[in-house]
C-alpha positions as CSV (number, residue, x, y, z in Angstrom):
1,X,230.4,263.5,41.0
2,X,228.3,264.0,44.5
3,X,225.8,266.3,45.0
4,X,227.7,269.2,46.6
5,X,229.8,269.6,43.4
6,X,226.9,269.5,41.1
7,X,225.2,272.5,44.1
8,X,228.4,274.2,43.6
9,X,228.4,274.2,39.3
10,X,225.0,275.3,39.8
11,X,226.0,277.8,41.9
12,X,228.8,279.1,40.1
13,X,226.6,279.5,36.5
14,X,224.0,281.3,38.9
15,X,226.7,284.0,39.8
16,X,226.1,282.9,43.1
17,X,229.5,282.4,44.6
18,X,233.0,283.5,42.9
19,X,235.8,281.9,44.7
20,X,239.0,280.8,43.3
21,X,239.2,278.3,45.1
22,X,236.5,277.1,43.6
23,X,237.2,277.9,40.2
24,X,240.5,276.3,40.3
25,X,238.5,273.1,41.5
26,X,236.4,273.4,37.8
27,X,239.1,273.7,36.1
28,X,241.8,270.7,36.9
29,X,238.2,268.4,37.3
30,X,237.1,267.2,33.8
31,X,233.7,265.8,35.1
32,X,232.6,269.5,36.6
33,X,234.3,271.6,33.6
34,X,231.8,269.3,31.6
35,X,228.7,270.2,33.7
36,X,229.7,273.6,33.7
37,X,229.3,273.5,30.1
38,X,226.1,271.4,30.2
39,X,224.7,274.9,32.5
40,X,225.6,277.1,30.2
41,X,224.4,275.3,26.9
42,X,220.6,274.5,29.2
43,X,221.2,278.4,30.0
44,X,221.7,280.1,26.7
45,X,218.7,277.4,24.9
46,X,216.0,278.9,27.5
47,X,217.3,282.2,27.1
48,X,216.7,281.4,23.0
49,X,220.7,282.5,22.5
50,X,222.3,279.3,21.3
51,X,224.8,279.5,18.2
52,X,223.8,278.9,14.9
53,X,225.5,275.7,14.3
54,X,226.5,273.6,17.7
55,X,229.0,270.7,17.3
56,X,227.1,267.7,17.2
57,X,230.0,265.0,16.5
58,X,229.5,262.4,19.6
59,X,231.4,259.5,17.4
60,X,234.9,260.0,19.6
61,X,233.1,260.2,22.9
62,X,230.7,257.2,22.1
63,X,233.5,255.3,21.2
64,X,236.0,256.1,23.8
65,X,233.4,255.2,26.1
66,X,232.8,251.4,24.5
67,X,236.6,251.0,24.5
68,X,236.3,251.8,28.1
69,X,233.7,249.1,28.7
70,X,235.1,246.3,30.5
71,X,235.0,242.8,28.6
72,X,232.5,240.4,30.9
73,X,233.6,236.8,29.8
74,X,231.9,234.1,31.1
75,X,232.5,230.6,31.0
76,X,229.9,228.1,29.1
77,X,228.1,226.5,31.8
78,X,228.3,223.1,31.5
79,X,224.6,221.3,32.4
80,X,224.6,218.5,34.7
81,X,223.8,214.6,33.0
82,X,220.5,214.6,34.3
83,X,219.4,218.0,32.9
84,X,220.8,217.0,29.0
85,X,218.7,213.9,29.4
86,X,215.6,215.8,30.4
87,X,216.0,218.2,27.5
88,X,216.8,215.2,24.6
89,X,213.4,213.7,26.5
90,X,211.8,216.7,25.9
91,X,212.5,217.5,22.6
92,X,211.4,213.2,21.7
93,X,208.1,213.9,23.4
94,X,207.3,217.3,21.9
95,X,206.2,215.7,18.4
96,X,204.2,213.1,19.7
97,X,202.6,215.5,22.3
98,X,201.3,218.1,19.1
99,X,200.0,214.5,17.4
100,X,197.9,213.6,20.6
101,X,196.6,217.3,20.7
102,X,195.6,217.0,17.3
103,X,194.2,213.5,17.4
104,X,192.0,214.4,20.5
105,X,190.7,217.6,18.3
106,X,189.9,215.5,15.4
107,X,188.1,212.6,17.9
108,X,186.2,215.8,19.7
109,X,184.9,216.6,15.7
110,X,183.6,213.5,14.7
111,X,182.2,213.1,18.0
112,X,180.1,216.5,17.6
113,X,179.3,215.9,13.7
114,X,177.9,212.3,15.0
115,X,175.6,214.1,17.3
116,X,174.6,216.6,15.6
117,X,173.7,214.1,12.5
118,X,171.6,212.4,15.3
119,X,169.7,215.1,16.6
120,X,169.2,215.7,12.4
121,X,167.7,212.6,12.2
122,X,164.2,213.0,13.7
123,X,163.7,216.7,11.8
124,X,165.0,215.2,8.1
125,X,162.9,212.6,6.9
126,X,165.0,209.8,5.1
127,X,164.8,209.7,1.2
128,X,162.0,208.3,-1.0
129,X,163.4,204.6,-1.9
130,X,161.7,203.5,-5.0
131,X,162.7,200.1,-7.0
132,X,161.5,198.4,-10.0
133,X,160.4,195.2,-9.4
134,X,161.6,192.2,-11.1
135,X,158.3,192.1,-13.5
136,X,159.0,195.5,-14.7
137,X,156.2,197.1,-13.4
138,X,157.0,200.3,-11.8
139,X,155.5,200.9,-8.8
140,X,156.1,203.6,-6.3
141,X,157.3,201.4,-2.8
142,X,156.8,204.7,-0.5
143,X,153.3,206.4,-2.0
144,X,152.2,206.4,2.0
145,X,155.5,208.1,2.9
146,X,155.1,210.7,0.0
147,X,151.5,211.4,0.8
148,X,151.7,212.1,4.5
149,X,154.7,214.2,3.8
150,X,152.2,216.4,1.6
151,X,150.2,216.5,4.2
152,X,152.5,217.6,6.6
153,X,153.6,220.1,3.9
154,X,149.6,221.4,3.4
155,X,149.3,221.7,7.6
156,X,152.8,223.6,7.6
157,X,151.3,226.1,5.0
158,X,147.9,226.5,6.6
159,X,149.6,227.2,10.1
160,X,151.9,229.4,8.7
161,X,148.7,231.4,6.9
162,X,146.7,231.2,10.5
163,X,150.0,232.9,12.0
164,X,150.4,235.8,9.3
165,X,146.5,236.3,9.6
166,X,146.8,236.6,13.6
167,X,149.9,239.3,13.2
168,X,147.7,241.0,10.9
169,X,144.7,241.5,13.2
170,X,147.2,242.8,15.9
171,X,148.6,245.2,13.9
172,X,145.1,246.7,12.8
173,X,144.2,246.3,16.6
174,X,147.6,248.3,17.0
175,X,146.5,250.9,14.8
176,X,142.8,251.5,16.1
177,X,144.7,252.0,19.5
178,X,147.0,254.4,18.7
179,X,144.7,256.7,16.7
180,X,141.8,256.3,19.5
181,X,145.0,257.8,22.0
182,X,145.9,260.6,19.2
183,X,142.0,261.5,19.0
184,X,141.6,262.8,22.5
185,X,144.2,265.1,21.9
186,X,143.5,266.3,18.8
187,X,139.5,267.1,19.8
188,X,141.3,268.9,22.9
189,X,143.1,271.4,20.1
190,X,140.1,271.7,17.7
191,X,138.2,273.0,20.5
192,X,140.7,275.4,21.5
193,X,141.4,276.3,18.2
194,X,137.5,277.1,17.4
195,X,137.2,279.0,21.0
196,X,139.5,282.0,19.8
């Protein structure tokens, strides 16, 4: 329906123009009887007078309107030689191409693990070997080893002492600081205080 028709249904709900003509038009055309009615049901729901119970059945017009729907057939397309080879190539390759992916993520692993057991290496000593020797005599092989690594133990203990006695001096130097600040303030108010 064009535009005029849809002025003119608009018009004619508005009480705007009352021509037979006109009129006769709405009646023989289904499409603007229709809008007519649309107008008048938007109408009366503004103006909060719509009927109790409306008719709410679309089943007949929803389906005359898919038996109206044309029927769109359309041929299989039929793909060239070289276009089913590149797919059956494809779908060979995919497999093998998910394998590489997960072979290359595995070789990237043990390539990290291997480094990082390196860099390991110089902060973890190697375990204390010890072996009986053949005359039964049991004699630690790695007493040098074990002592050093006490030593290194004692040294890592007395550093970390120095370090918690060094925050503990700041923090008392911390403290003096901040009540030497407050003082100033404080003497300011007692003064005051003792003046009135």
């Amino acid at each position: 329906m064009s535009e005029s028709k849809f002025e003119t249904v608009s018009s004619l709900v508005d009480n705007y123009q009352a021509n037979d003509d006109v009129f006769d038009e709405l009646v023989k055309d289904n499409h603007m009887s229709e809008t007519w009615q649309r107008y008048h049901l938007i109408g009366d729901a503004m103006r909060d007078e719509l009927p109790h119970s409306l008719n709410t059945d679309m089943s007949a017009a929803i389906a005359n309107a898919i038996a109206e729907e044309p029927t769109v057939l359309a041929p299989i397309s039929k793909a060239s030689f070289s276009e089913t080879v590149k797919a059956k190539v494809i779908q060979f390759a995919k497999p093998f191409g998910q394998v590489a992916i997960a072979a290359s993520a595995a070789g990237l692993m043990v390539i990290g693990v291997q480094q990082n057991v390196a860099e390991n290496d110089a902060l973890v000593p190697n375990p204390i070997v010890q072996t009986v020797p053949f005359g039964g005599i049991a004699e630690p092989v790695s007493l040098n080893y074990q002592q050093n690594s006490r030593m290194s133990q004692q040294q890592a203990i007395v550093e970390q002492q120095r370090r918690f006695q060094a925050l503990l001096q700041d923090h008392k130097q911390q403290l003096k600081f901040t009540a030497l600040a407050e003082k100033p303030e404080n003497a300011e108010k007692e003064v005051t205080d003792t003046v009135k």
